[in-house]
VEXDREN-2710 file (C-alpha; in Angstrom, 1 decimal):
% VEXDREN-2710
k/r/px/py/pz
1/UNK/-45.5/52.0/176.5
2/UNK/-49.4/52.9/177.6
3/UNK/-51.9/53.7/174.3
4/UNK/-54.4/55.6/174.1
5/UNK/-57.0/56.4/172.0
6/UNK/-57.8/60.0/171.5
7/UNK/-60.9/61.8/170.2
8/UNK/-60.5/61.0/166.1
9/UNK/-59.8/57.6/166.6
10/UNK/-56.0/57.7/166.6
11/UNK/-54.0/56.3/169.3
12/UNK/-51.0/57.3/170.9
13/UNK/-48.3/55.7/173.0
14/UNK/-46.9/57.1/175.7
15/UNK/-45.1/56.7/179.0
16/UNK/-44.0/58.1/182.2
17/UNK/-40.3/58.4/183.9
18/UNK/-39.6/59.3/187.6
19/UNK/-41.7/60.5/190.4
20/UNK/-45.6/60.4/190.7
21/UNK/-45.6/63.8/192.7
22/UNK/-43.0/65.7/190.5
23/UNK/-44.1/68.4/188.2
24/UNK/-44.7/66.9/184.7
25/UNK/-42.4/67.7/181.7
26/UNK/-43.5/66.5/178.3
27/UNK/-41.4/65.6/175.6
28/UNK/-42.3/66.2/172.0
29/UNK/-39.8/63.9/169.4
30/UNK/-38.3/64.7/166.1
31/UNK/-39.2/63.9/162.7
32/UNK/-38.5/60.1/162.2
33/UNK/-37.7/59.4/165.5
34/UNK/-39.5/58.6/168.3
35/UNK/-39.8/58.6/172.1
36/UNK/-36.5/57.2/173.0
37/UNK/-34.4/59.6/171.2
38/UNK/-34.6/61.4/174.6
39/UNK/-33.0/58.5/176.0
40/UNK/-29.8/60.6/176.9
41/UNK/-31.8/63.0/179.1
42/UNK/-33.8/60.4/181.2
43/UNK/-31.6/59.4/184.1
44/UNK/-30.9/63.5/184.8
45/UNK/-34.6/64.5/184.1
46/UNK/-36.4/62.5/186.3
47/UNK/-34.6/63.5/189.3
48/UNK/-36.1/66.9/188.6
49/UNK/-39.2/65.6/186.7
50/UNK/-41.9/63.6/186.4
51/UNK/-41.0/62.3/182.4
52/UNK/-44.1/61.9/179.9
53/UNK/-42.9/61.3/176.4
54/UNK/-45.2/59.7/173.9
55/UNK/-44.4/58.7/170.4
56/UNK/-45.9/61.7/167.2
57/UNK/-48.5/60.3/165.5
58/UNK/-47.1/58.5/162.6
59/UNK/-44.2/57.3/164.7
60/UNK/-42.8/54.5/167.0
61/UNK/-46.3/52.7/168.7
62/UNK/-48.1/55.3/167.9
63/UNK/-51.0/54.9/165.2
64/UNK/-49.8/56.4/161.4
65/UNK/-53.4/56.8/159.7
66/UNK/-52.9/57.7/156.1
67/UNK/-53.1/60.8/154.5
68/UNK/-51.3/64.5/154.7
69/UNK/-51.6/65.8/158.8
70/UNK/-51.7/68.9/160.0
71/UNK/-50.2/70.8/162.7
72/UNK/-52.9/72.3/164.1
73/UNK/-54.0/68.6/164.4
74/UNK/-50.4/67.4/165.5
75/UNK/-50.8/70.2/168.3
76/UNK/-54.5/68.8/169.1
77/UNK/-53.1/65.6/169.8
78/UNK/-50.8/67.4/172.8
79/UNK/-53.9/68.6/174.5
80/UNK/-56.2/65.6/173.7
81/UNK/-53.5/63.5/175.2
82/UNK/-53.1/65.7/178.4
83/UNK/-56.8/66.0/178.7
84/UNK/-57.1/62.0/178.2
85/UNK/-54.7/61.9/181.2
86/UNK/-55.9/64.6/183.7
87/UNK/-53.4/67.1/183.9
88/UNK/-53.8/71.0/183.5
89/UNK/-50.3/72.4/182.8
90/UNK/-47.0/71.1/182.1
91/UNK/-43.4/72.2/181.0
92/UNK/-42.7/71.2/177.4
93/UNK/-39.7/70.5/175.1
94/UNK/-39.7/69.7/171.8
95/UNK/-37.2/68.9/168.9
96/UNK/-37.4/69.8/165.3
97/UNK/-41.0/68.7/164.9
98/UNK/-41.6/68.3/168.3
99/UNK/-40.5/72.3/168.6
100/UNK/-42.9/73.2/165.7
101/UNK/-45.7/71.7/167.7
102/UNK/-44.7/73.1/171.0
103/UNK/-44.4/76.8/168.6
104/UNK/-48.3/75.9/167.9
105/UNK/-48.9/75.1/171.5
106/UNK/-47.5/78.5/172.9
107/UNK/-50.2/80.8/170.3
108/UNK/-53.5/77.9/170.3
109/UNK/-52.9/76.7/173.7
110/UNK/-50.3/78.9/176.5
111/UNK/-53.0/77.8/179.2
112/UNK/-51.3/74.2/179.6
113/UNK/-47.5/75.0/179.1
114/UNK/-45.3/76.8/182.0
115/UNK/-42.2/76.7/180.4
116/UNK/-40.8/76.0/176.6
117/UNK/-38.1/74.5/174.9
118/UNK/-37.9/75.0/171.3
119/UNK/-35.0/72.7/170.3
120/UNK/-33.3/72.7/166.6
121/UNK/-36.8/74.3/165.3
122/UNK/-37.7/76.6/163.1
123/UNK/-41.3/78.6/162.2
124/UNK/-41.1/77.6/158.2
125/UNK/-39.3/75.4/156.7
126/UNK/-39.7/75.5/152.5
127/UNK/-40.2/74.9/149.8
128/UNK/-43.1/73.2/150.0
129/UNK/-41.9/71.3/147.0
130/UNK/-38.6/69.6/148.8
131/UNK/-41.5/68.0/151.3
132/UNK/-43.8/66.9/148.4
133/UNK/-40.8/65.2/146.5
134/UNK/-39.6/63.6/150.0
135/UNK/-43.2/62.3/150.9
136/UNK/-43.3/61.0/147.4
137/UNK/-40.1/58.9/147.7
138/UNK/-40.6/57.8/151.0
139/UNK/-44.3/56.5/149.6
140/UNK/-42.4/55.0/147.0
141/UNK/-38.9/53.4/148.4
142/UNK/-39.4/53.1/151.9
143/UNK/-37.1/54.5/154.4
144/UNK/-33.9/53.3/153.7
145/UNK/-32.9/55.6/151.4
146/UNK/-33.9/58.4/153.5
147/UNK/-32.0/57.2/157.0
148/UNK/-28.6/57.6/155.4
149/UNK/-29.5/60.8/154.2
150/UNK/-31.1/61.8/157.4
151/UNK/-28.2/60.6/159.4
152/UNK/-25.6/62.9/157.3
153/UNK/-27.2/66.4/158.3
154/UNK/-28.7/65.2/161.8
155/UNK/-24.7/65.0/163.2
156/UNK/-21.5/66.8/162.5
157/UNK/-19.5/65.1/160.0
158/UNK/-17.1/63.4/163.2
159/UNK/-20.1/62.2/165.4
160/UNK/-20.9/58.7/163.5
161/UNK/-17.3/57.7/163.9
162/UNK/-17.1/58.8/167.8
163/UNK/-20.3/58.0/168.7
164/UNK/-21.3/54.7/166.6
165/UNK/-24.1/53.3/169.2
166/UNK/-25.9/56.7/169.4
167/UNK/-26.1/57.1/165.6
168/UNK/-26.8/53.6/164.9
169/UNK/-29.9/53.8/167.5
170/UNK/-31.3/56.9/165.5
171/UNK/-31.0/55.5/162.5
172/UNK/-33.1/52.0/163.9
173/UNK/-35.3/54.3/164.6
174/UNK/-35.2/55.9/160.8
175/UNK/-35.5/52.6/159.3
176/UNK/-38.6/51.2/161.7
177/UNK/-41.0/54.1/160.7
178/UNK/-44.1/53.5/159.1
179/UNK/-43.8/55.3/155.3
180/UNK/-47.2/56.8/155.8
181/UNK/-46.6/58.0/159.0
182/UNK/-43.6/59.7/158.4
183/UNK/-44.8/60.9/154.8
184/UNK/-48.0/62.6/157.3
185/UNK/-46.0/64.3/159.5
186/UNK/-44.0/65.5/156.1
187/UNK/-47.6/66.9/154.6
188/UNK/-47.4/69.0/158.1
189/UNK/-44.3/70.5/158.0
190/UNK/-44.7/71.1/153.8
191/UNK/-47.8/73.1/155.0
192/UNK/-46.6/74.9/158.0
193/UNK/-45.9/78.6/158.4
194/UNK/-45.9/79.9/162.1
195/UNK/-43.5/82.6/161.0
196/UNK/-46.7/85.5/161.8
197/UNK/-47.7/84.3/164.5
198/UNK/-44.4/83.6/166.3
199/UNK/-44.5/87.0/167.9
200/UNK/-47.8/85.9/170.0
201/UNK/-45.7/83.1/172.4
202/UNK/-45.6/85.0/175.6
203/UNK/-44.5/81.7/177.6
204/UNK/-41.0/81.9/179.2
205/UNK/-39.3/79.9/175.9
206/UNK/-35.7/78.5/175.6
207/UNK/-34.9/78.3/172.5
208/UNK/-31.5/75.9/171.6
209/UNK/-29.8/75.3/168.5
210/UNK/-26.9/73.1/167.2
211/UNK/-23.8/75.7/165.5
212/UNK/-23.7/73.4/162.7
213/UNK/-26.8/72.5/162.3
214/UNK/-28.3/72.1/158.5
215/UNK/-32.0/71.2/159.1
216/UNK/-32.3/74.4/161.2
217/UNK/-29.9/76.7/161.4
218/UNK/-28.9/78.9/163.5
219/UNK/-30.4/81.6/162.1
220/UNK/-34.0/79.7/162.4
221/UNK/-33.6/79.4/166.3
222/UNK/-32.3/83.7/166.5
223/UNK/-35.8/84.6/164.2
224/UNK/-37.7/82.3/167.3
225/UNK/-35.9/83.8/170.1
226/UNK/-36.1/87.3/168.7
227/UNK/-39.4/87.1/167.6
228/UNK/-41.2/85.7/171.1
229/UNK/-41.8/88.0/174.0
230/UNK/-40.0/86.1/176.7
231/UNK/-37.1/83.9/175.3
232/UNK/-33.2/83.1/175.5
233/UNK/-31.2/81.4/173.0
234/UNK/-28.7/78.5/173.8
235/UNK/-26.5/77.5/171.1
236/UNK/-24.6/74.0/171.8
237/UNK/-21.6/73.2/169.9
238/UNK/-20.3/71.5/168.0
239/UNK/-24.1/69.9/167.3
240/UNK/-26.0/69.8/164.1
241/UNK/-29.5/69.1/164.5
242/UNK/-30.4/66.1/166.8
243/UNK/-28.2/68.3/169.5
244/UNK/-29.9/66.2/172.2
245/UNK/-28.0/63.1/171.4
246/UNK/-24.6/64.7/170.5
247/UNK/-24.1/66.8/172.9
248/UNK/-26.4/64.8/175.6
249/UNK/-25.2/66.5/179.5
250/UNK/-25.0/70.0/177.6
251/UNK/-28.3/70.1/176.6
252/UNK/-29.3/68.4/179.7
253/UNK/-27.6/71.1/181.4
254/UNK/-29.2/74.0/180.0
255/UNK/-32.8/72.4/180.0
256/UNK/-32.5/72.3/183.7
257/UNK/-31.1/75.6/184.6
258/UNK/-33.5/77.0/182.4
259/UNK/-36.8/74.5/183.7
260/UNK/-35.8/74.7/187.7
261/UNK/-33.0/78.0/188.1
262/UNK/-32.4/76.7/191.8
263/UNK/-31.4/73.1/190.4
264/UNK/-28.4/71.4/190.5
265/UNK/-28.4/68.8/187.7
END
């Protein structure tokens, strides 16, 4: 991973996958998570793609300053980073937090996305008071007790046994973020409501969702699709709500028909 340091003194790591003169798709990661939770998708992406994930502030390598973020700032760090690295447009998927950021990116910022993918998203996700009490706890017992929880509504109740090396990654990744970080990234989503303004994404938008997914139901992902001017909706099942990694070639499958139509993945 590459860091850099953007204009309020954070700094983000990143990295790129496949080839130097393929079009650039950024990936945005999920609450808790970080850059390798896309791991699945790599090896089929970057034949297509040239790969730039980078870790949320708050997260993995990243920096996790203290304090409540926004996501108008969350979104800021999207275009500070793609400014930071020369490039103009580029096709974005994001997942659960990374989907409420590339939601923000599509009204603040359309110029530098060509296509979207809102993954296991939603515009709103209250009350406010169920974030306050999880930033509290975290703040206060760390993450462990929040990665078992976590790892209970991010799969369907058969996926941990099937799949134990996928889930046991995820939840490393649980247990290794910074409290403040994550409890930052919490203050965001507590304060978020793109639910007025989801009507003004105009980009081409694909919009998937996990059948059984908790976090963000179905529902959240139809109100997205509905909503925008120019979107499909994908459902993937079974999946709850880190559909990437359960049902890995499926939602490889749709990110390429929908990214490159002509593509054979």
């Amino acid at each position: 991973m590459e860091r850099i340091k953007l204009g309020d003194g954070t700094a983000l790591a990143y990295r790129f996958d496949g080839p130097a003169d393929a079009p650039v798709l950024l990936l945005s990661n999920s609450l808790g998570t970080d850059h390798a939770m896309w791991d699945p998708q790599i090896e089929g992406l970057t034949r297509h793609f040239r790969v730039l994930r980078y870790d949320q502030r708050g997260h993995g390598a990243s920096d996790a300053p203290a304090g409540a973020y926004s996501m108008d700032r969350m979104g800021r760090d999207v275009v500070d980073l793609l400014d930071a690295l020369g490039i103009a447009r580029v096709q974005f998927c994001g997942l659960s937090l990374g989907g409420m950021v590339g939601q923000w990116l599509a009204v603040h910022e359309p110029e530098r996305i060509r296509k979207l993918i809102l993954a296991n998203t939603s515009a709103y996700m209250g009350p406010p008071s169920g974030w306050q009490s999880r930033i509290e706890g975290v703040l206060a017992n760390g993450m462990a007790p929040l990665a078992q929880a976590s790892i209970g509504r991010w799969f369907t109740p058969g996926f941990p046994a099937e799949a134990p090396e996928a889930v046991e990654r995820i939840r490393q990744m649980l247990l290794a973020n910074n409290p403040a970080g994550y409890a930052g990234c919490c203050a965001a989503i507590r304060d978020m409501d793109q639910r007025m303004t989801a009507h003004l994404n105009r980009l081409p938008t694909l919009v998937i969702a996990g059948a059984q997914d908790l976090a963000t139901p179905v529902e959240a992902s139809r109100f997205l699709a509905d909503t925008a001017g120019n979107a499909l909706l994908h459902i993937l099942e079974p999946a709850a709500h880190l559909s990437n990694v359960e049902q890995p070639d499926g939602f490889l499958l749709a990110m390429v028909k929908f990214l490159t139509p002509a593509q054979i993945v």
